[in-house]
GUDREN-888197 format. One line per 10 residues: number of its first residue (from 1); their letters; for each residue x, y, z of N, C-alpha, C. Coordinates in steps of 0.001 Angstrom, whole numbers, always signed. Layout:
BEGIN
NUM> A> X/Y/Z/X/Y/Z/X/Y/Z; ...
This chain:
BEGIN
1> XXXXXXXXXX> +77040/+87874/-45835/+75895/+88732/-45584/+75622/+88791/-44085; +75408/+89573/-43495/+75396/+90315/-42285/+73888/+89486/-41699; +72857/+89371/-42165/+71893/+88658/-42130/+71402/+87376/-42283; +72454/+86661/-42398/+71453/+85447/-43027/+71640/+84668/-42015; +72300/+84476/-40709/+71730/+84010/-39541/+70437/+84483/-39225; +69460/+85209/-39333/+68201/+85781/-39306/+67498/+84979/-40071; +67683/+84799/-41468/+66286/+84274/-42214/+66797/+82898/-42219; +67400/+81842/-41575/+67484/+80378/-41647/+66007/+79970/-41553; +65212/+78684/-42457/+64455/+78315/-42477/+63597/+78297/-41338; +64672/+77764/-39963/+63898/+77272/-38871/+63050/+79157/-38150
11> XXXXXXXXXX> +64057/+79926/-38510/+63813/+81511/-38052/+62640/+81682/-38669; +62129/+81483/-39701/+61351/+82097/-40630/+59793/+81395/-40835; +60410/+79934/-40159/+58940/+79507/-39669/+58367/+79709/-38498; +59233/+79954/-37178/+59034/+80557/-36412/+58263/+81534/-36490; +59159/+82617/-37129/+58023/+83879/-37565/+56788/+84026/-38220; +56907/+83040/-39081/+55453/+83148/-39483/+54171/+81995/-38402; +54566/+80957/-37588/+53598/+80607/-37015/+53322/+81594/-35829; +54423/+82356/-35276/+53801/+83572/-34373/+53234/+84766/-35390; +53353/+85334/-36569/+52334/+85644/-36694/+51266/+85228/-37503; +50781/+83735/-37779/+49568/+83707/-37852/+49068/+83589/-36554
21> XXXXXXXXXX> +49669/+82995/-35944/+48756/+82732/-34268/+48291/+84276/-33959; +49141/+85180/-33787/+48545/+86715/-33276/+47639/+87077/-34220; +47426/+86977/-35289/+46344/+87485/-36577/+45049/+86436/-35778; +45070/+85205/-35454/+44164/+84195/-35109/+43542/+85026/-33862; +44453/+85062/-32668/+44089/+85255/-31636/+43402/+86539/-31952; +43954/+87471/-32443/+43148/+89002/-32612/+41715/+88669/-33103; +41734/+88062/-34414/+40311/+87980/-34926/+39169/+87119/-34238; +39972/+86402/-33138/+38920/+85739/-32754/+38749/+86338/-30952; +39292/+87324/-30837/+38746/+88207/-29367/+37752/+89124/-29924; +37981/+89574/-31197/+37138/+90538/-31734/+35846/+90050/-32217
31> XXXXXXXXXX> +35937/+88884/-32620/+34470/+88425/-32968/+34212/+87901/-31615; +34583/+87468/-30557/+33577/+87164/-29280/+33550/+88586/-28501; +34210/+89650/-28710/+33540/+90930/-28287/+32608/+91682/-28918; +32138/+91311/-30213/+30902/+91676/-30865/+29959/+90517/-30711; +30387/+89622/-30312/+29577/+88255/-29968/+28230/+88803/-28789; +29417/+89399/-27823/+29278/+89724/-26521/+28241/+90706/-26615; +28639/+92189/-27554/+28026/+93233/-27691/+26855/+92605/-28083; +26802/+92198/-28989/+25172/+91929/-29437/+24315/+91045/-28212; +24691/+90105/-28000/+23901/+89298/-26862/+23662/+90259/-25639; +24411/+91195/-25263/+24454/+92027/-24170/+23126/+92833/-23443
41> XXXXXXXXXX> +22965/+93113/-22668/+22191/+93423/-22478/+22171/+95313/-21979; +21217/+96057/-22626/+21407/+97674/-22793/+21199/+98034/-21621; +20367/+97444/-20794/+19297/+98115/-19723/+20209/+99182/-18297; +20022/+99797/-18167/+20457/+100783/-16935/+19699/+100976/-15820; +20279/+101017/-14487/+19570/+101145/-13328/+18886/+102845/-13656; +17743/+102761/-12541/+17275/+103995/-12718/+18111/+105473/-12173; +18581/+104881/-11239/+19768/+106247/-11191/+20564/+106637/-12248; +20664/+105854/-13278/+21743/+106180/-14603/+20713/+106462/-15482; +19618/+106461/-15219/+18971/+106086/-16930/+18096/+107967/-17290; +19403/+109003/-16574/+19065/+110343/-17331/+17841/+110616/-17107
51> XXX> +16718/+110005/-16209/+15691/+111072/-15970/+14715/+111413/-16832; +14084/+112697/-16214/+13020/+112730/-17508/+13376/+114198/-18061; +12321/+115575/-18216/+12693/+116773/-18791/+13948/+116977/-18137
């Protein structure tokens, strides 16, 4: 089989601890960038803050 140097045990754990680590790392930038969003603060200088009529 043309493949099975590819799926040897050691290949295949490899692959799966890189991708749980990237599934890890993703979910946890995304919850400290909504972390972020919420704690954040809205406020705008008055030159940005559109004026009045």
């Amino acid at each position: 089989m043309a493949y099975s140097r590819l799926f040897t045990p050691r290949n295949l754990a490899f692959f799966s601890m890189f991708s749980l680590g990237g599934g890890y790392l993703t979910m946890k930038s995304r919850a400290l960038a909504v972390k972020q969003r919420e704690r954040g603060d809205y406020s705008v200088t008055v030159d940005r803050s559109g004026g009045g009529i």
